[in-house]
C-alpha positions as CSV (number, residue, x, y, z in Angstrom):
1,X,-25.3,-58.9,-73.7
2,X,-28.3,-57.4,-72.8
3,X,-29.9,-58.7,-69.1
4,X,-32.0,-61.2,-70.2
5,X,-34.6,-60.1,-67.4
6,X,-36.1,-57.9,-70.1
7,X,-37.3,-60.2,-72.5
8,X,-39.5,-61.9,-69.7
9,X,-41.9,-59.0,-69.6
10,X,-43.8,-56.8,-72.5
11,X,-41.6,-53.4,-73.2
12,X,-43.8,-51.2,-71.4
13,X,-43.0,-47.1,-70.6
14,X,-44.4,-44.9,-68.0
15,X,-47.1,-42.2,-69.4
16,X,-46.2,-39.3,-66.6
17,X,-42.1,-40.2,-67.1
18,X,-39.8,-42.1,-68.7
19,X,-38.8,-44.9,-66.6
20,X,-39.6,-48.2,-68.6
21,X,-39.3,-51.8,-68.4
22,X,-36.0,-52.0,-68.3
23,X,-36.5,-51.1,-64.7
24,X,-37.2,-55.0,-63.8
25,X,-39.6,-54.2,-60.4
26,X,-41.4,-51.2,-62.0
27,X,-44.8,-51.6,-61.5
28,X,-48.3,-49.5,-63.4
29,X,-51.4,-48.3,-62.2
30,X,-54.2,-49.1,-64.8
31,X,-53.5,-44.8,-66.5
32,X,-50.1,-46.4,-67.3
33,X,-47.8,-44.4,-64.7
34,X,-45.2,-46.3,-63.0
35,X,-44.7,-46.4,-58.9
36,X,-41.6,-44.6,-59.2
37,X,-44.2,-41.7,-59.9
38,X,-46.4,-42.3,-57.6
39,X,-44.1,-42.7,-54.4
40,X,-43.3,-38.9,-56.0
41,X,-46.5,-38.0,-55.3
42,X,-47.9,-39.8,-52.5
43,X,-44.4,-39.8,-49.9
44,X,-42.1,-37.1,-51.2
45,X,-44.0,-34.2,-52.0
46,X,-46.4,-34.3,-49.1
47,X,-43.3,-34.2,-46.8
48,X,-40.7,-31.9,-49.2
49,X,-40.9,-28.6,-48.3
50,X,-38.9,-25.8,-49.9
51,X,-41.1,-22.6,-49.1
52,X,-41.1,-20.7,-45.4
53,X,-41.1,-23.8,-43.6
54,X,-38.0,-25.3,-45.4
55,X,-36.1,-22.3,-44.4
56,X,-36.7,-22.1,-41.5
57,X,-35.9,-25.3,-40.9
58,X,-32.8,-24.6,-42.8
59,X,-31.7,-22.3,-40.5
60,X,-32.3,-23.9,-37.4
61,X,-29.8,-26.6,-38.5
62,X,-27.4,-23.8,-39.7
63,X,-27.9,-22.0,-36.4
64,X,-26.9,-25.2,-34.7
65,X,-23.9,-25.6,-37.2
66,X,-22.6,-22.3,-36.6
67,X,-22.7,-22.5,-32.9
68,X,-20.9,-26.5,-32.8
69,X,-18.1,-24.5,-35.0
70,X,-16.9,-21.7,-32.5
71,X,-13.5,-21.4,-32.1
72,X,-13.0,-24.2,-35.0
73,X,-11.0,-23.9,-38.0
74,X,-14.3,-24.5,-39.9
75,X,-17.4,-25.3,-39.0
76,X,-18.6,-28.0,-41.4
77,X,-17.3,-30.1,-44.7
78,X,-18.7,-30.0,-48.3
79,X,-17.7,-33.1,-50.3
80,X,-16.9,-32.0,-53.1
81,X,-16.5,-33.3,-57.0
82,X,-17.1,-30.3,-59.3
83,X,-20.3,-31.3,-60.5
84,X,-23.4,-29.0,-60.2
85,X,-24.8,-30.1,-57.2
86,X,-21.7,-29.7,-54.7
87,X,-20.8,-26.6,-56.7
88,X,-24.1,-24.8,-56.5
89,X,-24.0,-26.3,-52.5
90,X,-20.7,-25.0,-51.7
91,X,-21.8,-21.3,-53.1
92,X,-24.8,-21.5,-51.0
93,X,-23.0,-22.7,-47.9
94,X,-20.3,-20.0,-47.6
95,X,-23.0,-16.8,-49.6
96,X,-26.0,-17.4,-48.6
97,X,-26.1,-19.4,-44.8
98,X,-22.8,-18.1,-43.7
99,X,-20.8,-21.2,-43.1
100,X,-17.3,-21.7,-42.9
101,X,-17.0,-24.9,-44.7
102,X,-13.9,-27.2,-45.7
103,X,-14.1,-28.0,-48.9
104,X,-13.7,-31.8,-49.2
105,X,-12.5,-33.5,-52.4
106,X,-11.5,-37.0,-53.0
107,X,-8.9,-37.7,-55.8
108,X,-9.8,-41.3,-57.1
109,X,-7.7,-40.7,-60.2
110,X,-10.4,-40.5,-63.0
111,X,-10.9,-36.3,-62.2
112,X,-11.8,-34.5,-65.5
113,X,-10.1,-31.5,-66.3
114,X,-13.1,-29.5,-66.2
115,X,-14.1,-30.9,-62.5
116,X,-10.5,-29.7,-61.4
117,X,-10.9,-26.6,-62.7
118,X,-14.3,-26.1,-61.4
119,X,-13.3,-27.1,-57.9
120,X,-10.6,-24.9,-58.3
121,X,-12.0,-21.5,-59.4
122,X,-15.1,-22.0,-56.9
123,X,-12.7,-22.6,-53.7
124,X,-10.0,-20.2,-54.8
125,X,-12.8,-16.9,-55.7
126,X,-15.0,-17.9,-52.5
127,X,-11.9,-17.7,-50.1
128,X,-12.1,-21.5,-48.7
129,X,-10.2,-24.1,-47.8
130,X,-9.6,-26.8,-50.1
131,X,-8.2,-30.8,-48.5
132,X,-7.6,-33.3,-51.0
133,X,-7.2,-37.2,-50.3
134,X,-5.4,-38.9,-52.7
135,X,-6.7,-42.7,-53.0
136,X,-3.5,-45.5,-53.4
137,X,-4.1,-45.8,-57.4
138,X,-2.8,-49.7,-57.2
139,X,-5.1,-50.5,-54.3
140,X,-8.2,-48.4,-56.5
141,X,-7.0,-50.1,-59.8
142,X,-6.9,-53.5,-58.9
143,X,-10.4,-53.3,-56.7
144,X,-12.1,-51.6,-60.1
145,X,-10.3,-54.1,-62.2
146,X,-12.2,-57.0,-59.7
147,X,-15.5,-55.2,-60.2
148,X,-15.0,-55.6,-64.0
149,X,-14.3,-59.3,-64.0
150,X,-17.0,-59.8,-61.4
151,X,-19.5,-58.7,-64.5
152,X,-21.8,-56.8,-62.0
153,X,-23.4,-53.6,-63.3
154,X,-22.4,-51.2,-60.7
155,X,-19.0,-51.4,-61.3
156,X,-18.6,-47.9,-59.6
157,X,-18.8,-48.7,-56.2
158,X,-14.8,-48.9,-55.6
159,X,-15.0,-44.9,-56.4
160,X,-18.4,-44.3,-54.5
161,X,-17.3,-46.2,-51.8
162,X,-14.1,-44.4,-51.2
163,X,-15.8,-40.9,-51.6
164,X,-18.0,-41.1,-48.8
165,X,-15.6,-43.9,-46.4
166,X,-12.9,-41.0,-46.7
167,X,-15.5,-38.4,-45.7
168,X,-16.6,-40.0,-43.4
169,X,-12.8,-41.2,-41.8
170,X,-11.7,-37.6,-41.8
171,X,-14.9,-36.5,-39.9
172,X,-14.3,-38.5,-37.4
173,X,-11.0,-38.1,-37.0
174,X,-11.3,-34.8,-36.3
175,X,-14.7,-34.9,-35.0
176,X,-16.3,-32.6,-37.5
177,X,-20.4,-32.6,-36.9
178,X,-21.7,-31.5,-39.5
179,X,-21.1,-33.4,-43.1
180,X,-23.7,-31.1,-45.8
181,X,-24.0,-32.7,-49.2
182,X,-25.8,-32.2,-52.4
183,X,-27.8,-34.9,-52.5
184,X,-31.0,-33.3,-53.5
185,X,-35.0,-34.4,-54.6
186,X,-35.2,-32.0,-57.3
187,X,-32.6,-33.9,-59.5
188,X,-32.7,-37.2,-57.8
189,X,-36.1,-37.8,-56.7
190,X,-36.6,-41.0,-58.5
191,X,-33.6,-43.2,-57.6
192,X,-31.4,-46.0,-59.7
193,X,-33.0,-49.3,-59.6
194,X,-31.1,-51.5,-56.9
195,X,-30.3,-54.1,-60.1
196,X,-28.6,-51.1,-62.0
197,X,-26.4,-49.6,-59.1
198,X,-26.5,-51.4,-55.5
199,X,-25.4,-50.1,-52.5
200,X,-22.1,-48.3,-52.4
201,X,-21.5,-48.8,-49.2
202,X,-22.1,-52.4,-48.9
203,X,-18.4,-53.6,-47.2
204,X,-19.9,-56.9,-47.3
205,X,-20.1,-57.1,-51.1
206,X,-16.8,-55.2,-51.6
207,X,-14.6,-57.3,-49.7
208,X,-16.2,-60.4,-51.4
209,X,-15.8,-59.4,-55.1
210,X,-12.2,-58.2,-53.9
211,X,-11.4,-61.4,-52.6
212,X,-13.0,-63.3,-55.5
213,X,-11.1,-61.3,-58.1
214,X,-9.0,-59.0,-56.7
215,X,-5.0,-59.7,-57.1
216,X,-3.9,-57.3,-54.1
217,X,-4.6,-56.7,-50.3
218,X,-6.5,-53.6,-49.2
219,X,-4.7,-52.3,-46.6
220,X,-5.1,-48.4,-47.7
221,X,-7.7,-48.4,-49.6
222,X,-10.6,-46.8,-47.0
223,X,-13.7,-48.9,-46.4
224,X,-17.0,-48.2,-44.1
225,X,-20.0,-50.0,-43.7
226,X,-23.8,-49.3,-43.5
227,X,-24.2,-49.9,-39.9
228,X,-20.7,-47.8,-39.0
229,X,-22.1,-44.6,-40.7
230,X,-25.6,-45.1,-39.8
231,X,-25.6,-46.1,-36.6
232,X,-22.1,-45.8,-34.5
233,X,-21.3,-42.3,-36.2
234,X,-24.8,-40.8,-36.4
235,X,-25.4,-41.7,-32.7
236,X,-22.7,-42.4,-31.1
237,X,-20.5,-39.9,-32.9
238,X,-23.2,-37.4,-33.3
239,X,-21.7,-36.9,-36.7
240,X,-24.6,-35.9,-39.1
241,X,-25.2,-35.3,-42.8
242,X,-27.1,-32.1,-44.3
243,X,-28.3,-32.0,-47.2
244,X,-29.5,-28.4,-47.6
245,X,-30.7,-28.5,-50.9
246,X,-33.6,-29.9,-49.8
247,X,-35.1,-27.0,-48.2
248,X,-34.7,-24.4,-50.8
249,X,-36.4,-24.4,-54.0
250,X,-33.1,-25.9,-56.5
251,X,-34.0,-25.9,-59.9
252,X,-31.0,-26.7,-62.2
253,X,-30.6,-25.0,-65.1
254,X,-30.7,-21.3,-63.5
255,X,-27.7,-23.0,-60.4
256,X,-25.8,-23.9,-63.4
257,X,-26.3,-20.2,-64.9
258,X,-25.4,-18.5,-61.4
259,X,-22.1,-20.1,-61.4
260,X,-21.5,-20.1,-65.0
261,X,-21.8,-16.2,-64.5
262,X,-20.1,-15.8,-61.3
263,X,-17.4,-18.2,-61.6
264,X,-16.5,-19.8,-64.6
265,X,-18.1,-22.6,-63.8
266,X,-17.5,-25.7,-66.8
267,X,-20.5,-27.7,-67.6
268,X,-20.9,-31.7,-68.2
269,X,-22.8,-32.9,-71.2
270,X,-24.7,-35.4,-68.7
271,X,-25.0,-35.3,-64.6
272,X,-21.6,-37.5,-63.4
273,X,-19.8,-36.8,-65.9
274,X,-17.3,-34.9,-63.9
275,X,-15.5,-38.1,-63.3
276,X,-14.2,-40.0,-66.5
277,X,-14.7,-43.1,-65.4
278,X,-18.2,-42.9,-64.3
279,X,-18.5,-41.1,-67.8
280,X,-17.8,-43.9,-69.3
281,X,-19.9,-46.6,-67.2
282,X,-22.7,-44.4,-66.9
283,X,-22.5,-43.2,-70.9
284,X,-21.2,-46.5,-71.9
285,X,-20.6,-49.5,-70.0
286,X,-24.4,-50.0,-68.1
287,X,-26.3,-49.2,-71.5
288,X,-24.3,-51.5,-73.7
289,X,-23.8,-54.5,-71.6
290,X,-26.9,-54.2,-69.5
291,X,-29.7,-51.8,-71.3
292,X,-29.5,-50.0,-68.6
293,X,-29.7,-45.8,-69.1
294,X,-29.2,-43.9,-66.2
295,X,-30.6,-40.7,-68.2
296,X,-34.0,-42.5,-67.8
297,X,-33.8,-42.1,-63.5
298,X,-32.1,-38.6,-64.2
299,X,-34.4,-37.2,-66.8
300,X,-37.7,-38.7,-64.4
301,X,-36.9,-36.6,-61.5
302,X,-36.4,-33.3,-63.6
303,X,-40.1,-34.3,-65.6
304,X,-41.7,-34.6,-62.2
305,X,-39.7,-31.2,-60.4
306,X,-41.1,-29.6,-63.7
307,X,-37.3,-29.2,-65.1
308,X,-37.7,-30.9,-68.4
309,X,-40.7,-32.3,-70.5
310,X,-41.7,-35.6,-71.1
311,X,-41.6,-34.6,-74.9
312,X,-38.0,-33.1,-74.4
313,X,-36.6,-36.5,-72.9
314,X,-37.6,-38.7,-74.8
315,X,-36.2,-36.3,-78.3
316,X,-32.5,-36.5,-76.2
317,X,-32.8,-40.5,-75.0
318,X,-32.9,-41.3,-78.8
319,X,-29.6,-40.2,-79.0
320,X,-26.7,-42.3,-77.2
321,X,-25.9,-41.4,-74.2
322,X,-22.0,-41.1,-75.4
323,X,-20.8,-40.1,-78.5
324,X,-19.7,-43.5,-80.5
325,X,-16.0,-41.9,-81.0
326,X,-15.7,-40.5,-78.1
327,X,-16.6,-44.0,-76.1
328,X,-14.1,-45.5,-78.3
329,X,-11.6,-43.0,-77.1
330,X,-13.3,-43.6,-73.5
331,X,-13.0,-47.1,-73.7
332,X,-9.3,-47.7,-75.1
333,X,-8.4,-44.7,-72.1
334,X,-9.8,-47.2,-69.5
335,X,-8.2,-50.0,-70.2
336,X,-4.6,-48.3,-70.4
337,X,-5.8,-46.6,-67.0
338,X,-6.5,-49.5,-65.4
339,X,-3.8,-51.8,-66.7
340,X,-5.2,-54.2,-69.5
341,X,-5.6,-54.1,-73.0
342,X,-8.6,-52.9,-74.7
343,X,-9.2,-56.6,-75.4
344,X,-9.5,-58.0,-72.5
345,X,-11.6,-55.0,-71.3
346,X,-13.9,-56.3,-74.5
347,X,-13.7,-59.9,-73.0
348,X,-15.3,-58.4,-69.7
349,X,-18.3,-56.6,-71.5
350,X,-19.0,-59.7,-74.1
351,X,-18.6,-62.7,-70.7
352,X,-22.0,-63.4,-68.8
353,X,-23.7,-60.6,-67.0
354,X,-24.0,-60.8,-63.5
355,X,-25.9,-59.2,-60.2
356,X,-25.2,-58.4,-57.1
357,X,-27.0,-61.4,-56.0
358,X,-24.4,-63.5,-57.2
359,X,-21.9,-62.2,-54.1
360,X,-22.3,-62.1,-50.4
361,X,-24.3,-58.8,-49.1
362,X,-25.8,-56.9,-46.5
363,X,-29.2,-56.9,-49.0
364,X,-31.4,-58.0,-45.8
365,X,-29.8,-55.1,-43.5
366,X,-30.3,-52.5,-45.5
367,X,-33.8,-53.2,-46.2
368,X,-34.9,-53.5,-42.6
369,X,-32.8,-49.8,-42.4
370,X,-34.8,-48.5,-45.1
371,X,-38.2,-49.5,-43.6
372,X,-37.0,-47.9,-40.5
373,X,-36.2,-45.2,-41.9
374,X,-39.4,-44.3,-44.1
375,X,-41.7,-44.8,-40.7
376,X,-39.6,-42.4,-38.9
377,X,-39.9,-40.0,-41.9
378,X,-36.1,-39.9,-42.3
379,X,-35.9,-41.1,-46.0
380,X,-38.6,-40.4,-48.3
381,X,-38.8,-42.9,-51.4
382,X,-35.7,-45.2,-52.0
383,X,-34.1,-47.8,-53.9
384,X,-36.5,-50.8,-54.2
């Protein structure tokens, strides 16, 4: 079941972090530490700054924000899905810079109970606004269900995608500026393999799994596309997104303490986990049918921001990422969610593995973005 790309190389794992060879491109210098380290160190902390400069940059944006929102309901939107990230985000936004955010959420229909109740308790005692879009469940179900028979790895895209397409539609709809989100370096620094999780946003790729295995027509289900949110809404538009956690220093076990303390805030055993289904493809699906364990990318990027050591990463990646009863529970809750019997949900992890190679894509476009992108300083590090 395992990709067979990993037998083709010696098992080989990073001295600095924990990133390995089942990370197909990774590459060593001759000390053993892989490039994911090294573009750490040579393009994102030469150009990360979280001290005096990064707050005052901060502001200036805020400033900006703040005077686009006179007379406005609210002045930006915060997607939110009750993880730590756009929890400790929102806090900062509406405590600390002043903002008068929307709260954003996007109901895909795998919501934990603890991510509604975080949402809930963190809008409710800091006095915002909460707007919920509910995705068509059948139009979601059957897409997810396509991914699955497709036997791809990132079968999470259908969910990603709608998050940010929906965002993104409501933004413009009601031409909202400012988008802030808690995409950070100081938990994500080192990013997913593009064989593990592709692009989310690729319509391209969406449409043509869809078509290949899909049973129903999309005609609610929200789609966007790279060059749409990139290009016609960033500069046309003038619709931009923030990501303010970027210029302050963000270290994740004391955010998770603050709103523990403050708010009642519920944590998640593992990052994403606020979302059952990406529970289980992230805790189950990825590492049993392809080797792949995201823990590897997430635990890298708190070794190099100094969150965790090397030592303590690889003591907790001995263990499974999911409990074995509880993905049994996970896996049978699926496939009634979904539609199908737990069999035939065991028919798509045992059939063939696949990539995204295998289905038309916008690969080609979003490399030539991501080139453009690093030599105008706009993205620092990236998928490969």
């Amino acid at each position: 079941m395992l990709n067979p790309t990993m037998s083709q190389r010696p098992y080989q794992i990073c001295k600095r972090c924990v990133m390995d060879t089942t990370d197909s491109k990774i590459r060593f210098d001759q000390a053993g530490v892989c490039d994911h380290c090294i573009t750490f160190d040579t393009k994102v902390m030469p150009n990360w700054h979280t001290d005096e400069q990064g707050e005052k940059a901060l502001m200036t944006i805020v400033d900006g924000i703040k005077a686009e929102g006179k007379g406005k309901d609210f002045d930006c939107i915060i997607g939110m899905s009750g993880g730590i990230d756009s929890s400790y985000l929102t806090y900062l936004a509406k405590e600390k810079m002043g903002l008068r955010p929307l709260v954003f959420h996007v109901d895909a229909g795998w919501n934990s109970q603890e991510a509604v109740n975080n949402i809930e308790r963190i809008v409710d005692r800091l006095g915002l606004d909460l707007f919920t879009e509910v995705i068509d469940w059948e139009e979601m179900r059957d897409l997810q269900l396509a991914f699955f028979k497709a036997g791809v790895p990132h079968i999470d895209t259908p969910q990603d995608h709608a998050f940010f397409a929906t965002m993104y539609n409501f933004a413009e709809k009601y031409n909202v500026r400012h988008i802030l989100t808690g995409a950070n370096y100081s938990t994500e620094c080192v990013r997913n393999p593009i064989e593990w999780m592709y692009y989310q946003s690729d319509s391209v790729q969406l449409k043509d799994i869809h078509q290949k295995h899909g049973t129903r027509p999309l005609r609610n289900f929200p789609i966007t596309s790279i060059l749409r949110h990139k290009i016609y809404l960033r500069y046309w538009r003038k619709i931009q997104v923030v990501t303010p956690l970027n210029y302050l220093p963000y270290h994740k076990a004391d955010a998770m303490r603050l709103l523990q303390e403050k708010y009642g805030w519920q944590p998640y055993p593992q990052k994403h986990f606020e979302s059952r289904f990406t529970r289980f493809y992230e805790g189950f699906w990825l590492p049993t049918k392809f080797g792949y364990d995201v823990r590897r990318v997430q635990y890298s990027s708190l070794i190099l921001t100094n969150q965790m050591t090397r030592a303590e990463a690889i003591e907790r990646l001995k263990q499974p990422p999911l409990d074995p009863e509880i993905a049994r529970q996970e896996f049978d809750y699926v496939a009634t969610k979904i539609g199908i019997t737990s069999e035939e949900l065991r028919r798509y992890l045992e059939q063939p593995n696949r990539t995204y190679r295998d289905f038309k894509s916008q690969e080609n476009v979003y490399k030539i973005g991501a080139r453009v992108m690093r030599m105008l300083g706009m993205e620092l590090g990236g998928k490969r």
